[in-house]
C-alpha positions in Angstrom: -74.3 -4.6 87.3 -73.6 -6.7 90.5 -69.8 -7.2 92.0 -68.9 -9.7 94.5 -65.8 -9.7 96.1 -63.6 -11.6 98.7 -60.2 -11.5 99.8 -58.2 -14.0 97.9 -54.4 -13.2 99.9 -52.3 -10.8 101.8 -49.0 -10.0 100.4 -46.5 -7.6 102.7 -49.6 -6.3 104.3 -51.2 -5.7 100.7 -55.2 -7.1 100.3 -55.6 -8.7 97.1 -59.4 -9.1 96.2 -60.7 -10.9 93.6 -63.7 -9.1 92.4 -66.4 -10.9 90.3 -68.8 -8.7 87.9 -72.5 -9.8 87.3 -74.5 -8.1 85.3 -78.0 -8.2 85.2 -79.7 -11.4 83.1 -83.2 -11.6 82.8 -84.4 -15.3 84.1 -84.2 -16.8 80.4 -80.6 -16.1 80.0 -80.8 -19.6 78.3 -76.9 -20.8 78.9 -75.0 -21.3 82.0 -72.1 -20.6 80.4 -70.3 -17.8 82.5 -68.7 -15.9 79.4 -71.8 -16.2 77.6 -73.8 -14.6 80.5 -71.0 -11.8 80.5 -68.9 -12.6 83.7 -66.1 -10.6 84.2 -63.5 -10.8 87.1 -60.2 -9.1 88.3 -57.7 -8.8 90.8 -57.7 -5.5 92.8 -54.2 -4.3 95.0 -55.2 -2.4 98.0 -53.3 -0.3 100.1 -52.2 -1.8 103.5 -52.8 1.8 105.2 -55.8 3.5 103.6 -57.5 0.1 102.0 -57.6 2.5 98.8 -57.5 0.7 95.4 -53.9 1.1 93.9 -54.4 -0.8 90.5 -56.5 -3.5 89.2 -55.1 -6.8 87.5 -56.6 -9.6 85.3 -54.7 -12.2 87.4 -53.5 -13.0 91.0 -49.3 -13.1 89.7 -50.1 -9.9 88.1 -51.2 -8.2 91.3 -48.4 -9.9 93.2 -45.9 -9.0 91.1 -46.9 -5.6 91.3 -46.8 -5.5 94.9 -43.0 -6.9 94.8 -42.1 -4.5 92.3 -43.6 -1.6 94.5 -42.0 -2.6 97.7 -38.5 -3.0 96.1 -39.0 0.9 94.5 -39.5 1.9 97.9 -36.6 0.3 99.4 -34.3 2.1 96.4 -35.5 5.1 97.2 -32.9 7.1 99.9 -33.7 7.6 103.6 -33.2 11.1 104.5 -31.9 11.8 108.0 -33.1 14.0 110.4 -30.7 16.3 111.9 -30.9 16.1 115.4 -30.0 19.3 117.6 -28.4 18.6 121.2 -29.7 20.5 123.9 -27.6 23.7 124.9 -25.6 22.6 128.0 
C-alpha cells in the first residue's frame, strides 16, 4: 500500500496532515471511482516538539478539536512552584 501526505494546517503549533492511502491496483482496475479502487484517507495530530503521531482522525474538525481539548487539559492542570533558596548573606 502507498500513503501520500501533506500538511493540510497548523493549529497552536500542532501539524495536521492529511494522509491519503493507495493501495496497489493492477492497470485494469476498470473504475475511477476512488472508493471502488479502495482509497482511504485521515487526518493525523502531530506533536509540535517531537513531530510524533498523537492520534489519527477521519476528519480535519475532529483533529482540531482534539487539539483544543488537549491544550485546555493542559492549562487545568496546576503549575508547581519551584522553591527558590536565597543565597546565605
Amino acid at each position: 500500500m502507498n500513503t501520500s501526505r501533506h500538511t493540510e494546517v497548523n493549529v497552536l503549533g500542532y501539524r495536521i496532515d492529511h494522509v491519503r492511502a493507495h493501495p496497489l491496483v493492477s492497470a485494469f482496475a476498470g473504475t475511477d471511482s476512488p472508493r471502488a479502487n479502495g482509497l482511504d484517507s485521515w487526518r493525523e495530530v502531530l506533536c509540535p516538539d517531537s513531530g510524533v503521531v498523537l492520534a489519527r482522525f477521519s476528519s480535519r474538525a475532529e483533529a482540531e478539536r482534539y487539539i483544543i481539548d488537549r491544550e485546555l487539559e493542559n492549562a487545568r492542570r496546576p503549575v508547581h512552584a519551584t522553591t527558590v533558596h536565597a543565597a546565605a548573606a
